[in-house]
Backbone bond lengths (Angstrom), bond angles and torsions (degrees), N, CA, C in turn:
res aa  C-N    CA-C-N  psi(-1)  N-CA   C-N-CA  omega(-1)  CA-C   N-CA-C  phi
1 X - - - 1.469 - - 1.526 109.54 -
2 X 1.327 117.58 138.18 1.695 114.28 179.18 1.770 104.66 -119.61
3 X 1.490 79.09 106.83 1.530 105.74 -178.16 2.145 125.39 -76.83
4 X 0.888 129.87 159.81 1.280 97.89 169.86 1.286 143.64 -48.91
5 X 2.116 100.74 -37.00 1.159 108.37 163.59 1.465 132.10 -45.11
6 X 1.411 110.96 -40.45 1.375 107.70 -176.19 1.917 107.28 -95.08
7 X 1.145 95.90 17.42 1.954 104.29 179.23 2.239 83.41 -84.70
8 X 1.671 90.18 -49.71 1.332 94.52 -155.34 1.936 110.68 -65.44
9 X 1.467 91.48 -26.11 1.856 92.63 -170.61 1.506 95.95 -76.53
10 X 1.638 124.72 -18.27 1.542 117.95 -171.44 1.642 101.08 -76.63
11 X 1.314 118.94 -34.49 1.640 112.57 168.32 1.505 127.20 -71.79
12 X 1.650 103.74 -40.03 1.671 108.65 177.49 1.390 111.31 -59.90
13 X 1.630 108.19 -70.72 1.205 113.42 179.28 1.671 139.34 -73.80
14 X 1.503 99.57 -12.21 1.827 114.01 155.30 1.892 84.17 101.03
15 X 1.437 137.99 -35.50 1.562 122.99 174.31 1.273 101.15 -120.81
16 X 1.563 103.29 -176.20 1.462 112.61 149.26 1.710 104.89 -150.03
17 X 1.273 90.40 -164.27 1.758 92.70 -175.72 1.381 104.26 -142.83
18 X 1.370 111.64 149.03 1.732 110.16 -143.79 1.822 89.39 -151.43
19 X 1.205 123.92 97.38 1.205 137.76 178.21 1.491 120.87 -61.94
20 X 1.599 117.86 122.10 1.685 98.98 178.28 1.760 104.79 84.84
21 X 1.327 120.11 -10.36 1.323 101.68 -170.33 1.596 114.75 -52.40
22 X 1.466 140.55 -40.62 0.761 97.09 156.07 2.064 105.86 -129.79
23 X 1.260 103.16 -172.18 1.339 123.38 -129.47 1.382 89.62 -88.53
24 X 1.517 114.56 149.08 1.603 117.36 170.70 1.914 117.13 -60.19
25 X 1.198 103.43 -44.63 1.704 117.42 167.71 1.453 103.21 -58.30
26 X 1.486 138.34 -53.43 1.576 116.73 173.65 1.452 110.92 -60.30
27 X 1.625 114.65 -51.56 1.417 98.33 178.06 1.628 137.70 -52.38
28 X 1.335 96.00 -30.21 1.527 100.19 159.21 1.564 121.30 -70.59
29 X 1.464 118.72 -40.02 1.610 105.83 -177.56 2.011 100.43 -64.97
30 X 1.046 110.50 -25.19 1.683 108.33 -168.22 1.818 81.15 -70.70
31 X 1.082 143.28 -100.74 1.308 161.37 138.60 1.884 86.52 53.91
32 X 1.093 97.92 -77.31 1.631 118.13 -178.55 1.351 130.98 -44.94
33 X 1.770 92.34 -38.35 1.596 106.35 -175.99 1.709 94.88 -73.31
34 X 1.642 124.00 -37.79 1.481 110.93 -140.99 1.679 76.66 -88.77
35 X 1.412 118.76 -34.43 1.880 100.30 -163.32 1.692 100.43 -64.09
36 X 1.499 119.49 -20.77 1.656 103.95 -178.51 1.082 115.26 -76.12
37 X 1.223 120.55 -9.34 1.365 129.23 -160.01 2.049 103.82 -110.98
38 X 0.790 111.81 -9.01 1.917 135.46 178.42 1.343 85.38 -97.08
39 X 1.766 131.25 -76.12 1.435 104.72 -177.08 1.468 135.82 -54.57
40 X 1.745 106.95 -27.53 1.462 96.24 176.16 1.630 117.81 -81.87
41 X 1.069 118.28 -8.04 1.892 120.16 160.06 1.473 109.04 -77.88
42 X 1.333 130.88 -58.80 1.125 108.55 145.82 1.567 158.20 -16.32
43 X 1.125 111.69 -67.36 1.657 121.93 150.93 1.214 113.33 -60.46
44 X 1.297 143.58 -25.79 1.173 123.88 -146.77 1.890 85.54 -106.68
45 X 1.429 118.22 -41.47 1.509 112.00 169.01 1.924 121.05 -74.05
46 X 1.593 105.82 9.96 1.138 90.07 174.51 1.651 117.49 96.75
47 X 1.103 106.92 -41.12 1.105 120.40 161.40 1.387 143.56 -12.67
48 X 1.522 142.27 62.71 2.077 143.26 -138.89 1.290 95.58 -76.32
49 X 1.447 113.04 135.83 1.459 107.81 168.39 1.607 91.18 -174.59
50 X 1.631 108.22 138.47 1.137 120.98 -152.31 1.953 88.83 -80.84
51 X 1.372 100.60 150.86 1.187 132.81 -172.81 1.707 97.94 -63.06
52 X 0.969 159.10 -42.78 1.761 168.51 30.81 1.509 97.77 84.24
53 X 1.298 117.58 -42.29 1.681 111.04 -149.05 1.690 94.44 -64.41
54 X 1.133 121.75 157.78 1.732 125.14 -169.78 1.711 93.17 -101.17
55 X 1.339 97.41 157.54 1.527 118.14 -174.92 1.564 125.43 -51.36
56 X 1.568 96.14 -43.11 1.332 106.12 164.30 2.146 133.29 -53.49
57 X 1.587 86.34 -44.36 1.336 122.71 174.50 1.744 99.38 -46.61
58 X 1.580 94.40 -73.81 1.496 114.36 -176.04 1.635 112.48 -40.32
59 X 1.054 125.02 -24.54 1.565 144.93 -156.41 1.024 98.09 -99.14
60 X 1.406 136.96 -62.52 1.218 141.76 164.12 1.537 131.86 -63.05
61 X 1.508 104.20 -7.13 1.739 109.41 161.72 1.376 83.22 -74.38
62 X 1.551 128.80 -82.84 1.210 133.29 -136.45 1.599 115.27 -58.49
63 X 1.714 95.16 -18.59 1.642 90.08 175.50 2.052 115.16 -76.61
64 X 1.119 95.15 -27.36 1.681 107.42 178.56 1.493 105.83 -79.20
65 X 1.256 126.43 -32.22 1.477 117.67 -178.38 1.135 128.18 -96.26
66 X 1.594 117.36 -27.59 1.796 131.21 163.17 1.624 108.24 -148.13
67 X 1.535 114.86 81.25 1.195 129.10 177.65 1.296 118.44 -46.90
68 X 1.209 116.63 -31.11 1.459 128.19 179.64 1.574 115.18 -78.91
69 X 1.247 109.50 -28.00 1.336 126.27 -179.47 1.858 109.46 -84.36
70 X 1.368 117.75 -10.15 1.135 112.16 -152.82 1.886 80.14 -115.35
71 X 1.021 111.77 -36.86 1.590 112.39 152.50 1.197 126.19 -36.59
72 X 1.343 99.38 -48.07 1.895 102.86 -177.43 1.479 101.85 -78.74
73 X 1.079 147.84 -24.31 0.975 168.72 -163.36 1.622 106.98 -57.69
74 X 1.736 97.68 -71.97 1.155 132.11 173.63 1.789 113.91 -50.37
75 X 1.429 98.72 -46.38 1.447 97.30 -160.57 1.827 88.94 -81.93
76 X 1.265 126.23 -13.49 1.582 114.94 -168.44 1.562 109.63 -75.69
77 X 1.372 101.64 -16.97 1.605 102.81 -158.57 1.717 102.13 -72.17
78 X 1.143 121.51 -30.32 1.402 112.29 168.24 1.630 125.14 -63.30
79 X 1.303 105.41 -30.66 1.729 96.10 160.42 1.674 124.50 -96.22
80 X 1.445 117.13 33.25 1.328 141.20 131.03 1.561 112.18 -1.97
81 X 0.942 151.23 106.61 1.662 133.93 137.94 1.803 114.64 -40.22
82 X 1.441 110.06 -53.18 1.850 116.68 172.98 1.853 90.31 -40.23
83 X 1.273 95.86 -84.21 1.563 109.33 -159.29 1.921 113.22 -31.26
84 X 1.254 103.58 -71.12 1.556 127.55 158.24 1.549 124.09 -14.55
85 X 1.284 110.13 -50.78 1.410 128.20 161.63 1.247 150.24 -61.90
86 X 1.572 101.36 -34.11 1.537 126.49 144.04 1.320 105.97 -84.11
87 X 1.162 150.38 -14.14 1.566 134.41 -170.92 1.600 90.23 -88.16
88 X 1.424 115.84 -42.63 1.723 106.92 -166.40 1.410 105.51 -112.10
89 X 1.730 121.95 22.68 1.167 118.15 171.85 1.784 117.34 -54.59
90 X 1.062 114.18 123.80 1.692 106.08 153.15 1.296 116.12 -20.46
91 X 1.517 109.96 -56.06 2.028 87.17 -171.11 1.400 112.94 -76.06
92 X 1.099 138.24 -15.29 1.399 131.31 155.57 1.376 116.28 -50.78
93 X 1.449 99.27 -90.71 1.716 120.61 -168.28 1.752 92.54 -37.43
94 X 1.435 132.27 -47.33 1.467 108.02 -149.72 1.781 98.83 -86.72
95 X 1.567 105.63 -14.28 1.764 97.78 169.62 1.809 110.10 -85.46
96 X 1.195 123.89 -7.57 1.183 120.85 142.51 1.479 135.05 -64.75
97 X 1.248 123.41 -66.95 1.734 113.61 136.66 0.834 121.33 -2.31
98 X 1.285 141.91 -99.53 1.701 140.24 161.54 1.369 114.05 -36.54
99 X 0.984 151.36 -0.20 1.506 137.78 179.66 1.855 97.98 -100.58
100 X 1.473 116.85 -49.22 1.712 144.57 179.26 1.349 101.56 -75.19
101 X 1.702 122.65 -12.90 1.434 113.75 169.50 1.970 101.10 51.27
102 X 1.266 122.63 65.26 1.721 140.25 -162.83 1.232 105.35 -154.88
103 X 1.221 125.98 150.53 1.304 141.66 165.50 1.517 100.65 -80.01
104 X 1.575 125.08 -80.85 0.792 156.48 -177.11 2.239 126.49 -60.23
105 X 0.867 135.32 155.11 1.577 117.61 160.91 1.602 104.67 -159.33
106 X 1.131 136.39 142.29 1.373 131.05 164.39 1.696 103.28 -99.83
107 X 1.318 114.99 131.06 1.350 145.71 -166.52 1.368 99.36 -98.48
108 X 1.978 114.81 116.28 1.367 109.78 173.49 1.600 98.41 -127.86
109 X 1.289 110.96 -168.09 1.124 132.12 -173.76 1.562 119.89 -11.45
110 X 1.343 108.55 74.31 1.519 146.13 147.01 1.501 122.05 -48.85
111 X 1.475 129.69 98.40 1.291 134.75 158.76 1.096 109.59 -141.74
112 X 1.852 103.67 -176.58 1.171 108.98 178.48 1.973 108.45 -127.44
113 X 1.332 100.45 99.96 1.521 118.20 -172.79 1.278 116.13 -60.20
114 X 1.678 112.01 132.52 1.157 122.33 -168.37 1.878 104.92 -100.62
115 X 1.029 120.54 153.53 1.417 112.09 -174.19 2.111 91.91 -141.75
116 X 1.030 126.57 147.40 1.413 114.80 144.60 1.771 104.47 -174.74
117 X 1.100 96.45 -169.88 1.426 104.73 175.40 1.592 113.40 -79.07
118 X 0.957 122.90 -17.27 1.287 115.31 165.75 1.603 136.78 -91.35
119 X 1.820 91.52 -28.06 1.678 111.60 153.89 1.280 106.09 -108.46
120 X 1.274 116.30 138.53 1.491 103.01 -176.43 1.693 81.30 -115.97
121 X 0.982 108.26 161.28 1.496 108.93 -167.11 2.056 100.90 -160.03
122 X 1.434 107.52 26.67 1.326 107.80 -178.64 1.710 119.09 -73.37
123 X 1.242 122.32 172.69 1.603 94.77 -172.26 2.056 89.28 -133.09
124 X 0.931 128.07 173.93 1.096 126.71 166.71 1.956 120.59 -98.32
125 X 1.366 101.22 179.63 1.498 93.53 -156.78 1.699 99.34 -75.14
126 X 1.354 122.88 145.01 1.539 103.29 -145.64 1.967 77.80 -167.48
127 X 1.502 121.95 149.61 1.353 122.12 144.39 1.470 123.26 -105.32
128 X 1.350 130.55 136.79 1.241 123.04 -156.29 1.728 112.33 -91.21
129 X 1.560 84.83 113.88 1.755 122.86 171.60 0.761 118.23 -83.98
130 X 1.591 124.56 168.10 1.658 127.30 149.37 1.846 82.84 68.41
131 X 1.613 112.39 74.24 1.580 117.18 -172.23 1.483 84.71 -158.50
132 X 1.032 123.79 158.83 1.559 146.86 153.47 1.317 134.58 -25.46
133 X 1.954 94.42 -54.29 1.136 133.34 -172.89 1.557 104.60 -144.75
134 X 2.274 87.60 156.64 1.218 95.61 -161.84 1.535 114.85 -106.33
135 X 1.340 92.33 4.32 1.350 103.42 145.56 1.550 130.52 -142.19
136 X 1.321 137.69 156.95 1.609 124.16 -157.39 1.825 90.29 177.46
137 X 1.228 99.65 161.61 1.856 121.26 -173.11 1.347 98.08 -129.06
138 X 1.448 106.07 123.84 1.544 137.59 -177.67 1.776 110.77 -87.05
139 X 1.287 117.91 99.36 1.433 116.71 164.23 1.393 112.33 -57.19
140 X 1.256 137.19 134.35 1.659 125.12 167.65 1.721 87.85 -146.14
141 X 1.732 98.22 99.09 1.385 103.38 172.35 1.932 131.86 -126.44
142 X 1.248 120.39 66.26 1.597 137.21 -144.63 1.806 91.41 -64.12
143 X 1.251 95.75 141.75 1.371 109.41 177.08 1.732 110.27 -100.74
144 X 1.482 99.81 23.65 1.248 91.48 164.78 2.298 103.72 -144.90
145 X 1.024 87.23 173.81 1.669 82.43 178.59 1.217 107.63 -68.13
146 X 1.950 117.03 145.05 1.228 117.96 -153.20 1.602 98.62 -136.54
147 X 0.967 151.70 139.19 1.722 151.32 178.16 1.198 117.90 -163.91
148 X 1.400 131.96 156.67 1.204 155.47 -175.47 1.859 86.84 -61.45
149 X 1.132 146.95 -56.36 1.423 150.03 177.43 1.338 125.03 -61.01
150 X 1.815 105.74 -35.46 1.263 101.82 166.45 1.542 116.76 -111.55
151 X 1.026 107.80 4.54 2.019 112.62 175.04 1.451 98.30 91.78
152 X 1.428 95.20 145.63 1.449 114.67 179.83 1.469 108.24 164.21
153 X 1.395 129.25 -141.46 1.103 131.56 -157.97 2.045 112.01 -103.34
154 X 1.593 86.26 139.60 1.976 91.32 -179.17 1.141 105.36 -125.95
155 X 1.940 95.49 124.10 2.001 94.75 165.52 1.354 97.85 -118.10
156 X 1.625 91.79 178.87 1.744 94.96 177.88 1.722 94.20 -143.58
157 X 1.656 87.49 116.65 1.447 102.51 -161.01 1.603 114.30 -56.30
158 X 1.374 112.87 139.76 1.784 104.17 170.51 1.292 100.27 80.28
159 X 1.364 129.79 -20.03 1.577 111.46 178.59 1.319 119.89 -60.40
160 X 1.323 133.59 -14.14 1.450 139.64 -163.86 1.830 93.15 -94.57
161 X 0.976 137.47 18.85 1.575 139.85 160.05 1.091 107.48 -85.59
162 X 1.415 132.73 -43.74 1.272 114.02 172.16 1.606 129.32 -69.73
163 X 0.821 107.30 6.35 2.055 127.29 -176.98 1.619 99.81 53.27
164 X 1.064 133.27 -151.74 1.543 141.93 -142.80 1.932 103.74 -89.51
165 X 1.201 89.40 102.43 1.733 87.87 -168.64 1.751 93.92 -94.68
166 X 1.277 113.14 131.37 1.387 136.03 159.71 1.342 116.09 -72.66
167 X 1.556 126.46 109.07 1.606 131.73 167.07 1.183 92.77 -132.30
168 X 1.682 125.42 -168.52 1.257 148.81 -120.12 1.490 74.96 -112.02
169 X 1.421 124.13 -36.21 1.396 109.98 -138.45 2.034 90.85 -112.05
170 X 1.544 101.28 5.98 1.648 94.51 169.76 1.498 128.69 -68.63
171 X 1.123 135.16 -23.83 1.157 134.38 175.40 1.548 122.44 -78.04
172 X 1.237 112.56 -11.35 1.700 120.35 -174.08 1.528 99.25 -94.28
173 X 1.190 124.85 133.66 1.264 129.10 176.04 1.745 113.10 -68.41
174 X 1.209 98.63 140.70 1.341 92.89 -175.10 1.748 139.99 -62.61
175 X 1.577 115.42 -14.91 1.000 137.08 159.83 1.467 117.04 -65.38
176 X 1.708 118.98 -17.84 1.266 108.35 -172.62 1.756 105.01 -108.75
177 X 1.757 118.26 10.75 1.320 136.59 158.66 1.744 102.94 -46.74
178 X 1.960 82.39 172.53 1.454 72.88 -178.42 1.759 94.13 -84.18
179 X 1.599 93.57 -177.94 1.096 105.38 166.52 1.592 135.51 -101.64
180 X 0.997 104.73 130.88 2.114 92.51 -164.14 1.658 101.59 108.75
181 X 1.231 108.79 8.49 1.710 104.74 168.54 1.216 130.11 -46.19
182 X 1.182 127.86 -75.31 1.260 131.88 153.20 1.808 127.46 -22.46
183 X 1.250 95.92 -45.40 1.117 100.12 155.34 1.719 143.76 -41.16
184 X 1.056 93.30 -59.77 1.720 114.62 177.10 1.707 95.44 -91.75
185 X 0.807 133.62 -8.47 1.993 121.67 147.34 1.555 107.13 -69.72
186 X 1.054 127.89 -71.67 1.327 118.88 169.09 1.606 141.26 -33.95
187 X 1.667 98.85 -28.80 1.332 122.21 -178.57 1.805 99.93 -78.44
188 X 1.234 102.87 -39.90 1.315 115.21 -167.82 1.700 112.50 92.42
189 X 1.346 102.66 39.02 1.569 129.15 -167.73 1.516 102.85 -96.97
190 X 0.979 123.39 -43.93 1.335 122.99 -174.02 1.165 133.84 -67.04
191 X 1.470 124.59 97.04 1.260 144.19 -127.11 2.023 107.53 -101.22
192 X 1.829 100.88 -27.54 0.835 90.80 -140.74 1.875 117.04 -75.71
193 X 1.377 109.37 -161.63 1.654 127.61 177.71 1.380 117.38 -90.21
194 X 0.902 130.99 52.11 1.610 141.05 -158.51 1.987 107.75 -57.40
195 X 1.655 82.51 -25.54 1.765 74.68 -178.41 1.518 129.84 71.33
196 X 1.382 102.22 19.99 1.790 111.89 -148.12 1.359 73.14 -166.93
197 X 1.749 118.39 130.23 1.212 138.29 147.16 1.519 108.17 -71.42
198 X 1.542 128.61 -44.15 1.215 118.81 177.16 1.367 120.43 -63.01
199 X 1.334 122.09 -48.00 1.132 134.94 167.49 1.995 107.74 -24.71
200 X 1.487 102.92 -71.94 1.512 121.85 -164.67 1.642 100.60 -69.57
201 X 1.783 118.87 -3.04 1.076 98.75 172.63 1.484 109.95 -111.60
202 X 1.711 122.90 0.04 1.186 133.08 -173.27 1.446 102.98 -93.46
203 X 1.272 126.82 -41.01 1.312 117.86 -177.45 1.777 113.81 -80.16
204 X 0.935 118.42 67.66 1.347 129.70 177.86 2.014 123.21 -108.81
205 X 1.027 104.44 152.45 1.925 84.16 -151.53 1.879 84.80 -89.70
206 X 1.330 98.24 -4.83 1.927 83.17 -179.39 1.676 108.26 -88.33
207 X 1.619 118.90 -10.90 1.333 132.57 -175.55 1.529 99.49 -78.47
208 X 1.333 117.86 -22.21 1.551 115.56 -158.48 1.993 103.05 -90.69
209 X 1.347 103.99 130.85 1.626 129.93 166.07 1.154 116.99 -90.94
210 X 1.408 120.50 109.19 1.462 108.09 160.07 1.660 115.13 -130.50
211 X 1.514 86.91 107.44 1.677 120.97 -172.82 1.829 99.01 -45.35
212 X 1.422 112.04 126.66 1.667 120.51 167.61 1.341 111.70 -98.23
213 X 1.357 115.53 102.97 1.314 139.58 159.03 1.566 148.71 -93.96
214 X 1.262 104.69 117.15 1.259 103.88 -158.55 1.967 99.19 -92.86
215 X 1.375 126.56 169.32 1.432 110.34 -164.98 1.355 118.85 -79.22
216 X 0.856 128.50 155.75 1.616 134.15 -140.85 1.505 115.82 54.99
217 X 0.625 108.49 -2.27 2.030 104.20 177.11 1.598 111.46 -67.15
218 X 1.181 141.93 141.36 1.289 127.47 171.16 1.514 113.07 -137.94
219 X 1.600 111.96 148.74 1.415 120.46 150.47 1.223 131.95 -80.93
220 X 1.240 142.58 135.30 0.957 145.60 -165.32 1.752 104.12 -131.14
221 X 1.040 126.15 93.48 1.617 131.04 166.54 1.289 132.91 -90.53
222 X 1.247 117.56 170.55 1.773 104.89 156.65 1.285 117.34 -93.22
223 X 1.310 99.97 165.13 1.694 95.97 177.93 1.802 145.30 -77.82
224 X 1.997 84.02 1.10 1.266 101.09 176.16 1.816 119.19 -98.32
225 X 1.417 97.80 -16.74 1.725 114.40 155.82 1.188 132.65 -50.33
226 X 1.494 119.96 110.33 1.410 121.46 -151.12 1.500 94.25 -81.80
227 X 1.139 99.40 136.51 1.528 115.91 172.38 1.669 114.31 -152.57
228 X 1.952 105.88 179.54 1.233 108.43 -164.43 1.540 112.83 161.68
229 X 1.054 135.77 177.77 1.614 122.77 -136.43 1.671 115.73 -157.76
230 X 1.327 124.98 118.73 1.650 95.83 170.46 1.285 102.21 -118.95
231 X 1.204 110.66 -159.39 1.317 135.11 -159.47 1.487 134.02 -47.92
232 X 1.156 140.74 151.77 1.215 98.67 -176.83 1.894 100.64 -112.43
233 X 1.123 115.42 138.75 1.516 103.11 -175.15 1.552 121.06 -95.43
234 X 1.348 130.08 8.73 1.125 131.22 -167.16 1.485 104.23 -119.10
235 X 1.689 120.26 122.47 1.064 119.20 170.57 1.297 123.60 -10.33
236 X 1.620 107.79 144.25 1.717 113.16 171.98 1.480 114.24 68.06
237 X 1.461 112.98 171.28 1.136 109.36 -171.82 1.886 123.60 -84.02
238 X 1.438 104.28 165.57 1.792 108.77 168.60 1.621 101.26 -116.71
239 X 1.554 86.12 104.75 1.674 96.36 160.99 1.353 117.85 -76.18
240 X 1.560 124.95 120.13 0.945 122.85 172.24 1.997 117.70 -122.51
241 X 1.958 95.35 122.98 1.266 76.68 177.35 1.862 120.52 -84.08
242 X 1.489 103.13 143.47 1.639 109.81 -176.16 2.037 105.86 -104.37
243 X 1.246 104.79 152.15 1.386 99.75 155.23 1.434 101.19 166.42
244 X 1.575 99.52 148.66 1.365 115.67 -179.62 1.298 135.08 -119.21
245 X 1.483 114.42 126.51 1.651 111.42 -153.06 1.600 108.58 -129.09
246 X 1.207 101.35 92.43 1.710 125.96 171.77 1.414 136.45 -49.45
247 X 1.002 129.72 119.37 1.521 151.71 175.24 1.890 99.50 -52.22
248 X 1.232 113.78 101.65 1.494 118.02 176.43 1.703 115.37 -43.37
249 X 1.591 94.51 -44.10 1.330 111.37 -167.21 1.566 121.06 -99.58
250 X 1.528 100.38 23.06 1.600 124.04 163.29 1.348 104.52 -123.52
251 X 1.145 156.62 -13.42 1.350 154.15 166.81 1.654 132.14 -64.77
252 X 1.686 112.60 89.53 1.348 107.85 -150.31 1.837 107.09 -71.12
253 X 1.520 118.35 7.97 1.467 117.93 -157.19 1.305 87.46 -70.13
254 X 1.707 123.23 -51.76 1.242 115.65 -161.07 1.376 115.96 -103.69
255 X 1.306 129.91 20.93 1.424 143.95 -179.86 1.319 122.94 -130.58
256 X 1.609 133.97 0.13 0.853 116.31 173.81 1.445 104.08 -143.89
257 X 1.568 134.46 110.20 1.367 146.27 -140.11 1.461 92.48 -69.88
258 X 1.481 142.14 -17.12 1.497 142.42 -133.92 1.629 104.48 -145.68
259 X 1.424 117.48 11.42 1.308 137.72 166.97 1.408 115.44 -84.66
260 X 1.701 101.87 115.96 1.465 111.71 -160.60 1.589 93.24 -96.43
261 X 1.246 148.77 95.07 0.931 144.77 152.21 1.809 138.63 -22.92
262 X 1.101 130.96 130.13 1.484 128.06 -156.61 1.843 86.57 -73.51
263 X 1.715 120.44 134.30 1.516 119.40 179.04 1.523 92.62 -113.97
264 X 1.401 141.42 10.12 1.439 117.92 -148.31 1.873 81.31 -119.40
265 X 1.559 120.42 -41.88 1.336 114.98 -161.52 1.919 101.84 -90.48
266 X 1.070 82.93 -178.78 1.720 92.10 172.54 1.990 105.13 -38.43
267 X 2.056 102.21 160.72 1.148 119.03 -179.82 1.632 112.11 -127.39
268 X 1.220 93.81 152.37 1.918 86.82 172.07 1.793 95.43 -103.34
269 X 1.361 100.35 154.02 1.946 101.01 169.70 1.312 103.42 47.42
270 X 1.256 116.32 33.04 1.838 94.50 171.97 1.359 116.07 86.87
271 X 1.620 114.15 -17.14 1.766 109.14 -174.39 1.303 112.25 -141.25
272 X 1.643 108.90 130.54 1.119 113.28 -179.65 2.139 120.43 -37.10
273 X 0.968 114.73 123.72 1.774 122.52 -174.95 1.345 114.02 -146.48
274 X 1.416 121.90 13.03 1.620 145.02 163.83 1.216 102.58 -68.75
275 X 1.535 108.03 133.05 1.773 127.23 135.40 1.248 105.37 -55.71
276 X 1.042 105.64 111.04 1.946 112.91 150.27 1.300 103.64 -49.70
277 X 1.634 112.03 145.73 1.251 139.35 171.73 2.082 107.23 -52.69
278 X 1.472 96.90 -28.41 1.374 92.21 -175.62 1.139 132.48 -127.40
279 X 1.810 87.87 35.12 1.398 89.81 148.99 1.448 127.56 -127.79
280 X 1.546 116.12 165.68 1.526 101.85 -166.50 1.496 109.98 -66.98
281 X 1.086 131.56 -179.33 1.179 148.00 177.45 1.914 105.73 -107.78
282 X 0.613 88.72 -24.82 1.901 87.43 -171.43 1.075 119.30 -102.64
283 X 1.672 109.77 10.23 1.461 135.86 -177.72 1.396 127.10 -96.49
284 X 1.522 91.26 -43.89 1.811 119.89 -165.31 1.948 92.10 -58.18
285 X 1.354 119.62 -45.86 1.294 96.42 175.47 1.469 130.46 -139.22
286 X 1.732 81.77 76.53 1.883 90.70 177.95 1.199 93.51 -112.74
C-alpha cells in the first residue's frame, strides 16, 4: 500500500522500497517467455542442448556459439508480452502516479538487465540523463536476491535535492565509466578531481545505500538521485527489471517549440526526444 508516509520518504529521501512489487507468477510467466524463445534460436540454428539445461545456462551457450544472436536475444526481451505487462500494469504505473503526483506518464526505456560475472554490466554512481524528461521515477526490480555482499543496486540518499549537478564526469554516459567504481569509493580508492565540492562530498562510502532485495522487491527513485550498481558475485545471471516513467509536464520534446533534441544517443518512436548530455537540467525550465 503507498501511504503518505512513503509519498513523503520518495521526496525526502529521493527512493523507496516497495516489497512484492511484482509477483512470483509474473516472474515466472516473463522467465517462460525468454526460455521459449532461447529454445526456438536454439533449434532453429541447430544448436544440442539438453531439454533440463536452465535459462541462464541456455543464454550462455548462445552467447559462446552465435554472439550476435544472443544479442538479439537480449534486445527482444523488452518487446515481451510477460515483460510489457508488468511494465504497464495498473499496479505499477498507478503507484507511480501517486508518487510524480501526475495523471498521466510516458514510459521509456524498459528492459530486463543482465548483470554477471562474465558480463559485468555495473554502472557507476551517475543521475539519469540523456531522458525525455527532467524529471521521471526509476523502477529497479531484480528477480533475483540483491545486497551490498552480493551486488546490486547503490543510492545516495537526499542527493537528488540538489537537481542536476554538472562535474567533469557529466557528459560521459554512465555505462562508458569505469567499471568497479563504487568499488574503489568504498575502498577509499577514489582518487579523482571532481571539480565539485558537492560531488567530493557525495561520493563518500559512509553516504552509500545498498538496498537488500529479495526478487520481486523493488526500488523506486527519482531520476535526479545519484545512483549505481556493482557486480554481481553469485553464479549465473541478475535479471533486473528497469523502466522509466516520466512527468508529462517536465518533458521539453513536446512543450517547448525551440528544444533541440539529443540526435547522436538513443531515440524513442524513431525520433530523437533526448536531453543532451550538455545541457543542464535545471535550466530547460526557468
Amino acid at each position: 500500500m503507498l501511504n503518505k508516509n512513503l509519498i513523503k520518504k520518495f521526496n525526502d529521501q529521493g527512493y523507496i522500497i516497495i516489497k512484492n512489487l511484482v509477483g512470483k507468477r509474473e516472474i515466472k510467466k516473463i522467465y517462460s517467455q525468454m526460455n521459449t524463445t532461447l529454445n526456438t534460436i536454439l533449434d532453429y540454428n541447430k544448436i544440442k542442448f539438453s531439454k533440463n539445461l536452465s535459462l541462464d545456462k541456455k543464454y550462455f551457450l548462445l552467447k559462446r556459439k552465435i554472439p550476435v544472436l544472443k544479442s538479439h536475444f537480449y534486445d527482444s526481451i523488452r518487446i515481451m508480452d510477460a515483460l510489457n505487462n508488468v511494465i504497464y500494469s495498473p499496479k505499477i504505473v498507478s503507484k507511480i502516479k501517486k508518487l510524480l503526483n501526475t495523471k498521466t506518464v510516458f514510459i521509456t526505456n524498459h528492459r530486463l538487465r543482465t548483470d554477471s560475472k562474465i558480463e559485468k554490466a555495473n554502472l557507476a554512481m551517475h543521475q539519469e540523463l540523456n531522458n525525455i524528461s527532467t524529471e521521471s521515477a526509476l523502477v529497479f526490480c531484480p528477480f533475483v536476491e540483491v545486497s551490498k555482499k552480493i551486488g546490486g543496486l547503490c543510492v545516495i540518499p537526499k542527493s537528488h535535492i540538489h537537481g542536476h549537478i554538472e562535474y567533469n564526469n557529466t557528459k560521459v554516459p554512465a555505462e562508458k565509466r569505469d567499471n568497479g567504481f563504487i568499488n574503489k569509493i568504498l575502498k577509499g580508492k577514489d582518487k579523482k578531481n571532481y571539480k565539485n565540492e558537492i560531488i567530493k562530498n557525495l561520493f563518500d562510502k559512509d553516504k552509500l545505500v545498498f538496498p537488500h532485495l529479495y526478487p520481486g522487491d523493488a526500488v523506486i527513485f527519482k531520476s535526479m538521485l545519484f545512483h549505481g550498481s556493482t557486480n554481481y558475485k553469485k553464479n549465473g545471471l541478475r535479471w533486473t527489471l528497469i523502466a522509466n516513467y516520466h512527468k508529462v509536464n517536465k518533458t521539453p520534446y513536446i512543450l517547448k517549440k525551440d528544444f533541440k533534441p539529443d540526435k547522436i544517443y538513443k531515440t524513442e518512436l524513431g525520433m530523437p526526444m533526448r536531453i543532451p548530455y550538455n545541457v543542464n537540467y535545471n535550466k530547460i525550465f526557468k
